[in-house]
DRENTORKOL-3810 file (N, C-alpha, C; in nm, 4 decimals):
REM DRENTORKOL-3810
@n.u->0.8050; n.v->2.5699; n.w->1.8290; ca.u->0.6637; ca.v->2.6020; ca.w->1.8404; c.u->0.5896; c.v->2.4760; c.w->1.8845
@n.u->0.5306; n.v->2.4861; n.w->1.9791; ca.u->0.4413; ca.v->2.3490; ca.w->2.0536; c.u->0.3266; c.v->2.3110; c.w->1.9540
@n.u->0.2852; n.v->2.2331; n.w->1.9650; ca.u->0.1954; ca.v->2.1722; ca.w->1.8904; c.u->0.0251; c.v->2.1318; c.w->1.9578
@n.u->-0.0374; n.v->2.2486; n.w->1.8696; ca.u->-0.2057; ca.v->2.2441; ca.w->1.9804; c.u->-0.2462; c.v->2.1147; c.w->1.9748
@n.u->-0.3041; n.v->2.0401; n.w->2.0586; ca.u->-0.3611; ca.v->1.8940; ca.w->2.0106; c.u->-0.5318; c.v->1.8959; c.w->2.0268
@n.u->-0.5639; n.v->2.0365; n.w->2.0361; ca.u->-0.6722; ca.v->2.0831; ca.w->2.0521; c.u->-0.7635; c.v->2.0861; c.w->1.9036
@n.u->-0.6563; n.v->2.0821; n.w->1.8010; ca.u->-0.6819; ca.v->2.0836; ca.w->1.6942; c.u->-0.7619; c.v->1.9595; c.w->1.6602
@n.u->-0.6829; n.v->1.8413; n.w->1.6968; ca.u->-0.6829; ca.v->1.7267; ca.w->1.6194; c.u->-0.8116; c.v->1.6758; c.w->1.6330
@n.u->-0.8770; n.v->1.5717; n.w->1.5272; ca.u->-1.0121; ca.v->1.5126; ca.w->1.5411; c.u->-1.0081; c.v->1.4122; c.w->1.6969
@n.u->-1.1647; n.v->1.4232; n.w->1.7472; ca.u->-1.1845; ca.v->1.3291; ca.w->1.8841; c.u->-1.1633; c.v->1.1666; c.w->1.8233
@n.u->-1.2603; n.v->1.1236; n.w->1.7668; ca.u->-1.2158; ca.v->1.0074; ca.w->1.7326; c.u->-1.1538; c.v->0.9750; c.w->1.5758
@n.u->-1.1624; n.v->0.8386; n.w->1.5395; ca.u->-1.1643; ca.v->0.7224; ca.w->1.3929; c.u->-1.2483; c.v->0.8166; c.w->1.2857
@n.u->-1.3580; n.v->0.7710; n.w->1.3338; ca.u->-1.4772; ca.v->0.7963; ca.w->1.2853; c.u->-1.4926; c.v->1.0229; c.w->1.1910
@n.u->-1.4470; n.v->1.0782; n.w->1.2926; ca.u->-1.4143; ca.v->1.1913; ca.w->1.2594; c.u->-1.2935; c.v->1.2419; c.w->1.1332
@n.u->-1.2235; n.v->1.1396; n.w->1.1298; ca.u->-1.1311; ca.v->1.1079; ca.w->1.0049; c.u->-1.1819; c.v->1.0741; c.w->0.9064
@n.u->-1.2316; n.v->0.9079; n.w->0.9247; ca.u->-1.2566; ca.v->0.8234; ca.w->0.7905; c.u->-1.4000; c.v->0.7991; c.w->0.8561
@n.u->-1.4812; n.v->0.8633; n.w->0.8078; ca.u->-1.6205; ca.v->0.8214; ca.w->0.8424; c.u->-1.6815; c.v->0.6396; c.w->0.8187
@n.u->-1.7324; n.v->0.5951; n.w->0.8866; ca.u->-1.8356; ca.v->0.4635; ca.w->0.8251; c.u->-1.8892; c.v->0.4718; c.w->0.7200
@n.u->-1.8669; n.v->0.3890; n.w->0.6649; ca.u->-1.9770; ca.v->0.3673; ca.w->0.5396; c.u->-2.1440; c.v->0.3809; c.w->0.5469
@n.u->-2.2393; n.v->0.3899; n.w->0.5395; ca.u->-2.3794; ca.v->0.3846; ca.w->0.5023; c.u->-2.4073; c.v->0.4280; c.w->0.6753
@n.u->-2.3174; n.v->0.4827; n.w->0.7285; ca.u->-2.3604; ca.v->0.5398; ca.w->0.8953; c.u->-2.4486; c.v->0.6614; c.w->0.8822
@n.u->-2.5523; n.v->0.6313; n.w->0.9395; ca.u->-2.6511; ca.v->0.8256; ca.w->0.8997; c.u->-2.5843; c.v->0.8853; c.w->0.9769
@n.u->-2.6278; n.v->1.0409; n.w->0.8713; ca.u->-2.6250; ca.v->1.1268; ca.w->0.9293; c.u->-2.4749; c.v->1.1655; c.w->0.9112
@n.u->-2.4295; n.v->1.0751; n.w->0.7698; ca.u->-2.2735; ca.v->1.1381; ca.w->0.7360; c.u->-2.2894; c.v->1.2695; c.w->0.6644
@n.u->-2.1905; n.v->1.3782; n.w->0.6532; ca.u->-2.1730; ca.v->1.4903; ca.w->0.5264; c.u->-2.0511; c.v->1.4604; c.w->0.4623
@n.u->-1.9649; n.v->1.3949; n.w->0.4942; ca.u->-1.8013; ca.v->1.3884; ca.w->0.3887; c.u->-1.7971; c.v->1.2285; c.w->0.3794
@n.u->-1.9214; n.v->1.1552; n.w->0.3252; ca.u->-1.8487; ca.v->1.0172; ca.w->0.3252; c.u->-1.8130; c.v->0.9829; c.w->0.1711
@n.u->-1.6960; n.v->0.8706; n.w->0.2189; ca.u->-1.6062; ca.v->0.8771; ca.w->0.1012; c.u->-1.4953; c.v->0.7291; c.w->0.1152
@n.u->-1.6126; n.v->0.6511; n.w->0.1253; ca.u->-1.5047; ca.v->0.5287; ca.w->0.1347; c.u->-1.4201; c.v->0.4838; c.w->0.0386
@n.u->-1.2938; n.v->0.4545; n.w->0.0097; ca.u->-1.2435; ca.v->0.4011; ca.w->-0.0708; c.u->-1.2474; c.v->0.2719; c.w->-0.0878
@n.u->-1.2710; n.v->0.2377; n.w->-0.2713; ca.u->-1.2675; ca.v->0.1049; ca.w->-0.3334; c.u->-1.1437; c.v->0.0421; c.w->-0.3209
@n.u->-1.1479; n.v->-0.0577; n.w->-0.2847; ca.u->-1.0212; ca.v->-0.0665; ca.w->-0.2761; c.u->-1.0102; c.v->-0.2273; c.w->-0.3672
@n.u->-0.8468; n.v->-0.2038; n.w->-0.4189; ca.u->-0.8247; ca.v->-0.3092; ca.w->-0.5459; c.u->-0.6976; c.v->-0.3889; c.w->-0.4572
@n.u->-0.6680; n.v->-0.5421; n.w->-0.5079; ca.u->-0.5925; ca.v->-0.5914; ca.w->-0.5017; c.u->-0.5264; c.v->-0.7118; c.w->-0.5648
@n.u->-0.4451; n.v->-0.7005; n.w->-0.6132; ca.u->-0.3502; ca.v->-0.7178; ca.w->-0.7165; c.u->-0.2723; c.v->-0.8650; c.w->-0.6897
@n.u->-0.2877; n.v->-1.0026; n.w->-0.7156; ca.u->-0.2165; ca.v->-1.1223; ca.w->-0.6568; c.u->-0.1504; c.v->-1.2168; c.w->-0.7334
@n.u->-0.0632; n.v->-1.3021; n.w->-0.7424; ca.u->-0.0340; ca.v->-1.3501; ca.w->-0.8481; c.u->-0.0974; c.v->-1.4814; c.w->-0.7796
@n.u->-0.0992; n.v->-1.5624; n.w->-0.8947; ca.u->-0.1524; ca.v->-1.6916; ca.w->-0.9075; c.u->-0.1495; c.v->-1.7605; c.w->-1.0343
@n.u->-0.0488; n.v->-1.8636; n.w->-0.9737; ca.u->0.0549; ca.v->-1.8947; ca.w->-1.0722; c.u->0.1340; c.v->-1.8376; c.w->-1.1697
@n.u->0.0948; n.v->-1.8888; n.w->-1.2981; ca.u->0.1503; ca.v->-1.8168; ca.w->-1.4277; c.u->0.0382; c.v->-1.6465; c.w->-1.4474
@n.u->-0.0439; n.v->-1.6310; n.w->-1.3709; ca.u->-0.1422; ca.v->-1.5048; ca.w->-1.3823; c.u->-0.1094; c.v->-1.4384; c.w->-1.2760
@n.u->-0.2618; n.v->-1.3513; n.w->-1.3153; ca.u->-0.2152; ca.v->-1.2256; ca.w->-1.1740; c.u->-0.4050; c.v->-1.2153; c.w->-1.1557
@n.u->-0.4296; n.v->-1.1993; n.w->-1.0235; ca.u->-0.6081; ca.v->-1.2271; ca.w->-0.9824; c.u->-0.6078; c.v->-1.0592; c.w->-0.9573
@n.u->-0.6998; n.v->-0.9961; n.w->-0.9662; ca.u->-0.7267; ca.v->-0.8778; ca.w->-0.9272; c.u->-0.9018; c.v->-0.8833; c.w->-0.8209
@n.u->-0.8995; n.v->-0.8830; n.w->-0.7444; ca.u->-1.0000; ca.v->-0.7968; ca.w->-0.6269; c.u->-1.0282; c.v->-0.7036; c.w->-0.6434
@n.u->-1.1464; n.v->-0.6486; n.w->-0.6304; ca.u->-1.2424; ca.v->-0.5321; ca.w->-0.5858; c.u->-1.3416; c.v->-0.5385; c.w->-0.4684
@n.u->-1.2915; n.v->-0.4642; n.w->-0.3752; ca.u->-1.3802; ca.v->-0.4846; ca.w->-0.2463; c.u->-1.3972; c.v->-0.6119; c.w->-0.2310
@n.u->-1.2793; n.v->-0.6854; n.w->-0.1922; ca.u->-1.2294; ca.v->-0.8580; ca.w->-0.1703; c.u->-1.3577; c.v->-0.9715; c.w->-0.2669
@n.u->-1.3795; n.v->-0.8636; n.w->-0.3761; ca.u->-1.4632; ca.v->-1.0176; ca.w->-0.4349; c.u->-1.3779; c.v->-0.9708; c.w->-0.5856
@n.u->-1.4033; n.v->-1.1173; n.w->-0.6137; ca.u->-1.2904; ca.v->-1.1343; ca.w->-0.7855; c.u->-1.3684; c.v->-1.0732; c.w->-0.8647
@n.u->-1.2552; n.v->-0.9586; n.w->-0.9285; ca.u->-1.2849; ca.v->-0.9005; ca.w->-1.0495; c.u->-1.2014; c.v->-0.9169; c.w->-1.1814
@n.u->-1.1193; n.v->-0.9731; n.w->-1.1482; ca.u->-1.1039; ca.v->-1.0334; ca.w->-1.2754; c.u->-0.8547; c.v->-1.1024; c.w->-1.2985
@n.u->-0.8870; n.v->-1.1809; n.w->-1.4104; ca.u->-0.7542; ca.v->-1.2315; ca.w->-1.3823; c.u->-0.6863; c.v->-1.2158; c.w->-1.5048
@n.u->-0.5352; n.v->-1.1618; n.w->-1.5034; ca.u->-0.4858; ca.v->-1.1140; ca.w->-1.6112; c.u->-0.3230; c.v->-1.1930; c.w->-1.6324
@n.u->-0.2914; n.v->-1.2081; n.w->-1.7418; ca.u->-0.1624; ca.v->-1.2635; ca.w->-1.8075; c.u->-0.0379; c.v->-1.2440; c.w->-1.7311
@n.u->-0.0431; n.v->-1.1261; n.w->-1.6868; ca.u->0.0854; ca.v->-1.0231; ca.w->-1.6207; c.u->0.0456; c.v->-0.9655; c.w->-1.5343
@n.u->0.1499; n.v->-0.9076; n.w->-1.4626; ca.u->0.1311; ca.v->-0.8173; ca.w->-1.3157; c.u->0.1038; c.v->-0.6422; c.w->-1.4044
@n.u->0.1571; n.v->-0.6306; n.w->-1.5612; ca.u->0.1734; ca.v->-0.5145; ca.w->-1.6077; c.u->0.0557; c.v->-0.4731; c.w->-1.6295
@n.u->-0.0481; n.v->-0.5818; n.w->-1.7098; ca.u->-0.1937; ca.v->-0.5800; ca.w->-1.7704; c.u->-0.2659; c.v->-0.5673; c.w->-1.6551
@n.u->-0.2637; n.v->-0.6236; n.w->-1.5390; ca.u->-0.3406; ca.v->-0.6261; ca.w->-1.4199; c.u->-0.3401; c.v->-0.4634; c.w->-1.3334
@n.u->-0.2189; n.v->-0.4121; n.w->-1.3071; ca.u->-0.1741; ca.v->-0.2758; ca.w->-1.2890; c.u->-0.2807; c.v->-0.1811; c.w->-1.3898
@n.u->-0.2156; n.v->-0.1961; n.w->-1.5267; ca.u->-0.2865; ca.v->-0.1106; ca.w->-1.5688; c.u->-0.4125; c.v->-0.0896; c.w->-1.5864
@n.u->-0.5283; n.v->-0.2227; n.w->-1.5901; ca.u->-0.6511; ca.v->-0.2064; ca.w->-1.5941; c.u->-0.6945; c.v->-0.1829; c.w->-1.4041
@n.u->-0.6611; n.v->-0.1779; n.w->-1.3359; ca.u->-0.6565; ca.v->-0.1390; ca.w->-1.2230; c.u->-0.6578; c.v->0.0181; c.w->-1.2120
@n.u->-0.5346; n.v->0.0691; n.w->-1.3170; ca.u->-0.5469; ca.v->0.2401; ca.w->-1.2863; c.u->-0.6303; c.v->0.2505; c.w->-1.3762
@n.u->-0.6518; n.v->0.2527; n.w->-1.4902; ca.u->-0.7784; ca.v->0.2827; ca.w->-1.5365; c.u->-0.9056; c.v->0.2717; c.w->-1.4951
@n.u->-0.9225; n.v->0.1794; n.w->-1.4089; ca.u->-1.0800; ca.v->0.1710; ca.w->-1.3262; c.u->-1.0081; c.v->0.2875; c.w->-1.1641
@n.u->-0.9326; n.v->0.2884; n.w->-1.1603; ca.u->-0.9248; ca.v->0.3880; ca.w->-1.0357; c.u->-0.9348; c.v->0.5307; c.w->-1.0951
@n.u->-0.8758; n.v->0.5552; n.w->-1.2255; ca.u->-0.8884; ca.v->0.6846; ca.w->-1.2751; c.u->-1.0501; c.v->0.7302; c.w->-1.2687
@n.u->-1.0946; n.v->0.6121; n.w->-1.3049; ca.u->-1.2405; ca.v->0.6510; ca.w->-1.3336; c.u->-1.2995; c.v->0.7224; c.w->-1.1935
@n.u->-1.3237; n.v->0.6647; n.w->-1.1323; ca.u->-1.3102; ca.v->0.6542; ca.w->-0.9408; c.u->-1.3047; c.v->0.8055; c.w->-0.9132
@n.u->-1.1849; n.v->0.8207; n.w->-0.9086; ca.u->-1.1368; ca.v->0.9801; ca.w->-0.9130; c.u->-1.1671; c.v->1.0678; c.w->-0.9528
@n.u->-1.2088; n.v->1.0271; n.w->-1.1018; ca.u->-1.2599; ca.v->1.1690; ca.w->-1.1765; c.u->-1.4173; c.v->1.1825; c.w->-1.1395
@n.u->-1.4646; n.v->1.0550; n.w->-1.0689; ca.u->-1.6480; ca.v->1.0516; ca.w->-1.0135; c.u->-1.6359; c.v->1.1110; c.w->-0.8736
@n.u->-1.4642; n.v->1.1732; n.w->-0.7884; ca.u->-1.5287; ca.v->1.2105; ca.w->-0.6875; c.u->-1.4851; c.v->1.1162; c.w->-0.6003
@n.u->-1.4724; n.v->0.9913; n.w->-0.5939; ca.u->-1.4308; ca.v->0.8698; ca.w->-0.5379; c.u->-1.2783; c.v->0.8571; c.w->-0.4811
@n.u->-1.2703; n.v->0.7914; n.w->-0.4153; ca.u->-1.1443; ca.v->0.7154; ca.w->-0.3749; c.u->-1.0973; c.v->0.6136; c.w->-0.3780
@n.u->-0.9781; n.v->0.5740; n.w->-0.3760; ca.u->-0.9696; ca.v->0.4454; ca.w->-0.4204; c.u->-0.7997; c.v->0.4015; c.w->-0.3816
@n.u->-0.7262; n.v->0.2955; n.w->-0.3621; ca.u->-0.6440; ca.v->0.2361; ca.w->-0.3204; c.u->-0.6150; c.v->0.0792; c.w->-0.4017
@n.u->-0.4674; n.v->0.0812; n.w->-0.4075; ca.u->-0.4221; ca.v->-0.0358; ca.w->-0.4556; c.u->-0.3884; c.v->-0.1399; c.w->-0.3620
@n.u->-0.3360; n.v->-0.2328; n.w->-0.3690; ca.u->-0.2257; ca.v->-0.3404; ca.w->-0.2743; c.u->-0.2505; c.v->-0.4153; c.w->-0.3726
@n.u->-0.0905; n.v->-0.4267; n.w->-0.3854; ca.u->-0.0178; ca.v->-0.5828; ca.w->-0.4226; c.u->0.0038; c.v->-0.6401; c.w->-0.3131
@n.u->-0.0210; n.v->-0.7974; n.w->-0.3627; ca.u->0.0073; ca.v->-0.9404; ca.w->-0.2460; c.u->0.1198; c.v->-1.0051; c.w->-0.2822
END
């Protein structure tokens, strides 16, 4: 079975909308977290500014899904990366 490409969105933008662009109806940027070690710790990011630095990569993970759970259940999106 061929595949319509008639379907697919024209551009980027029609996917993952801009942030604060007027004249959006589905915007939905994701927060995004990231997870680094440094040194004997681990640094955590939120939207590339420091949110905070934890003992372990385990403690850092988990207060990470707990602020993403939150995220989610508001409707939100959200994404990890480890460095």
């Amino acid at each position: 079975m061929p595949i319509s490409f008639k379907a697919l969105p024209a551009g980027w933008d029609d996917i993952w909308p801009t942030h604060a662009e007027p004249d959006l109806i589905y915007e939905n940027v994701p927060v995004r977290f990231q997870i680094a070690a440094r040194g004997q710790s681990w640094e955590v990011f939120r939207d590339t500014c420091f949110w905070g630095i934890f003992r372990s990569r385990t403690e850092a993970h988990e207060c990470v899904r707990d602020a993403m759970q939150q995220i989610f259940s508001g409707g939100g999106s959200a994404q990890v990366r480890f460095a």
